[in-house]
C-alpha positions in Angstrom: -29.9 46.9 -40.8 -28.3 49.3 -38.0 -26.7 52.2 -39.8 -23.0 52.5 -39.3 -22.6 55.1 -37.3 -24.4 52.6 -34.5 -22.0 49.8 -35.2 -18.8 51.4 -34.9 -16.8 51.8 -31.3 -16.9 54.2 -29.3 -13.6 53.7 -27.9 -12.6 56.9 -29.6 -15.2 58.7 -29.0 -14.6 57.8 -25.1 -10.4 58.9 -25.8 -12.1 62.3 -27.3 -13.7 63.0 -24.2 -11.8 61.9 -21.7 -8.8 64.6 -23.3 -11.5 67.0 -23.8 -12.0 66.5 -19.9 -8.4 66.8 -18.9 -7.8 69.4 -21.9 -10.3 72.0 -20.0 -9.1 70.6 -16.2 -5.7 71.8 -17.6 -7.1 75.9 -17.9 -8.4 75.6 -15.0 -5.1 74.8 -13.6 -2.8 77.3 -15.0 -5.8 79.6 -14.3 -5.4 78.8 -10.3 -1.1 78.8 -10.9 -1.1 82.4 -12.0 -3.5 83.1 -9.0 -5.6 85.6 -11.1 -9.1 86.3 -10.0 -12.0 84.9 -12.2 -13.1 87.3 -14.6 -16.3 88.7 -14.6 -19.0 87.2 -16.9 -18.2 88.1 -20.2 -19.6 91.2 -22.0 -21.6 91.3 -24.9 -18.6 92.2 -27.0 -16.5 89.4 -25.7 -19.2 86.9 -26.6 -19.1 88.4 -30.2 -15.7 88.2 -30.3 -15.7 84.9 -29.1 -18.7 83.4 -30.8 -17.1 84.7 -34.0 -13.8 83.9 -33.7 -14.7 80.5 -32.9 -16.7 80.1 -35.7 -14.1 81.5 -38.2 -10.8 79.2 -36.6 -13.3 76.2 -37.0 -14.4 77.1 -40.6 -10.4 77.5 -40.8 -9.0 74.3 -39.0 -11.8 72.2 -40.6 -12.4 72.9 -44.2 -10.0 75.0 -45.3 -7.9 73.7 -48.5 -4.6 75.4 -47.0 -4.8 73.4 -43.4 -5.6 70.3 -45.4 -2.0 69.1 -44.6 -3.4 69.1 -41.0 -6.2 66.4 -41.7 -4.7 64.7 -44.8 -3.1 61.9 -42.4 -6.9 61.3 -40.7 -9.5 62.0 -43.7 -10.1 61.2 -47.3 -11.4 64.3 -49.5 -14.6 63.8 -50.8 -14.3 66.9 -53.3 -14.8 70.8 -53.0 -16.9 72.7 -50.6 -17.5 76.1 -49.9 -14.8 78.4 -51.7 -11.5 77.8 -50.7 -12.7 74.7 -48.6 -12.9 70.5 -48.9 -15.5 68.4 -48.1 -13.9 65.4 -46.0 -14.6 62.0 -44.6 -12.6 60.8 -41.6 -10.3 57.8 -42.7 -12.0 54.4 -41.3 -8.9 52.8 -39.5 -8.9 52.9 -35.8 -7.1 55.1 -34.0 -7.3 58.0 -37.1 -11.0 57.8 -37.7 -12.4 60.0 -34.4 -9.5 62.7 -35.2 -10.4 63.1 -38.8 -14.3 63.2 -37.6 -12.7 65.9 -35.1 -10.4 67.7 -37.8 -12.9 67.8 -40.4 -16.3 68.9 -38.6 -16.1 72.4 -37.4 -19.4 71.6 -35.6 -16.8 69.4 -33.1 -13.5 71.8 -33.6 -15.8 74.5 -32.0 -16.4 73.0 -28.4 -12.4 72.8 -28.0 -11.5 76.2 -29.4 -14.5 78.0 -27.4 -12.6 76.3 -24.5 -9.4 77.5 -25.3 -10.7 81.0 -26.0 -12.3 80.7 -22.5 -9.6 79.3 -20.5 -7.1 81.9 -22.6 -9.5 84.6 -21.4 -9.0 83.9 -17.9 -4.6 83.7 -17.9 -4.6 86.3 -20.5 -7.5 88.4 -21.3 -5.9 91.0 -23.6 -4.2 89.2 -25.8 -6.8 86.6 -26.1 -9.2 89.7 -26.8 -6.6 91.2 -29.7 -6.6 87.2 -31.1 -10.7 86.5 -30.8 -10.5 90.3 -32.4 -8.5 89.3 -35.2 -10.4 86.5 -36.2 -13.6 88.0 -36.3 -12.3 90.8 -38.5 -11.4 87.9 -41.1 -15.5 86.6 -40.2 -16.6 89.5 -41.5 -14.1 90.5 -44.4 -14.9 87.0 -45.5 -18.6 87.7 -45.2 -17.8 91.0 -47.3 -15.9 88.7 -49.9 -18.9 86.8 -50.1 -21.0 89.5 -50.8 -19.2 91.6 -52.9 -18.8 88.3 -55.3 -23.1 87.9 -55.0 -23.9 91.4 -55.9 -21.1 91.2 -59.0 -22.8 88.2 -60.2 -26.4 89.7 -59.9 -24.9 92.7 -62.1 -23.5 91.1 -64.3 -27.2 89.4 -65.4 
């Protein structure tokens, strides 16, 4: 028997990236409109930022139990996660099952935020700098959450 994943359509799939396509063309658009100059390659900090920004508005847009409204019309909750996130499978009707897989897998949510961090990057570098900023400051006070709750349960034995 051919697992599932084989036997559904990939006519959603095909949707996803044909929008991703246009999605990106879009950037590079309003890039050319406001006639700025490519930026340079990105600097180590900017990757940082970037890398963990995107990481942290996936974790966010994904699994987090307060944007659960945001996937509850394409997913079915399959029970806790992580603290303070769900565990989700995308609903199986057509047409709602490749955004839940997209909604609910921050693996997926991060190729289209990394773009729009990208593309932001080129029409407006600073504020898109104080934003990638601001999210990986919540990366790492969550990491600090994390470890401040390990090292109080290790005391406490």
């Amino acid at each position: 028997m051919r697992p599932v994943q084989a036997m559904r359509s990939h006519g959603g799939h095909l949707s996803a990236m044909i929008g991703f396509t246009g999605y990106a063309a879009g950037w590079a658009v309003l890039h050319r409109r406001r006639g700025r100059p490519l930026p340079a390659a990105p600097d180590p900090w900017d990757l940082l930022l970037t890398a963990a920004a995107t990481f942290r508005l996936s974790r966010l847009i994904g699994k987090a139990t307060i944007t659960r409204p945001l996937r509850a019309p394409f997913t079915e909750v399959d029970g806790d996660g992580a603290p303070a996130e769900l565990n989700e499978t995308p609903c199986e009707e057509p047409g709602r099952h490749t955004l839940g897989e997209l909604l609910s897998c921050p693996f997926c949510l991060s190729v289209w935020i990394v773009t729009t961090f990208t593309g932001a990057r080129t029409v407006w570098p600073e504020a898109t700098r104080t934003v990638t900023g601001a999210l990986t400051a919540l990366a790492v006070a969550d990491a600090l959450q994390f470890g401040y709750t390990t090292l109080a349960e290790h005391s406490e034995h």
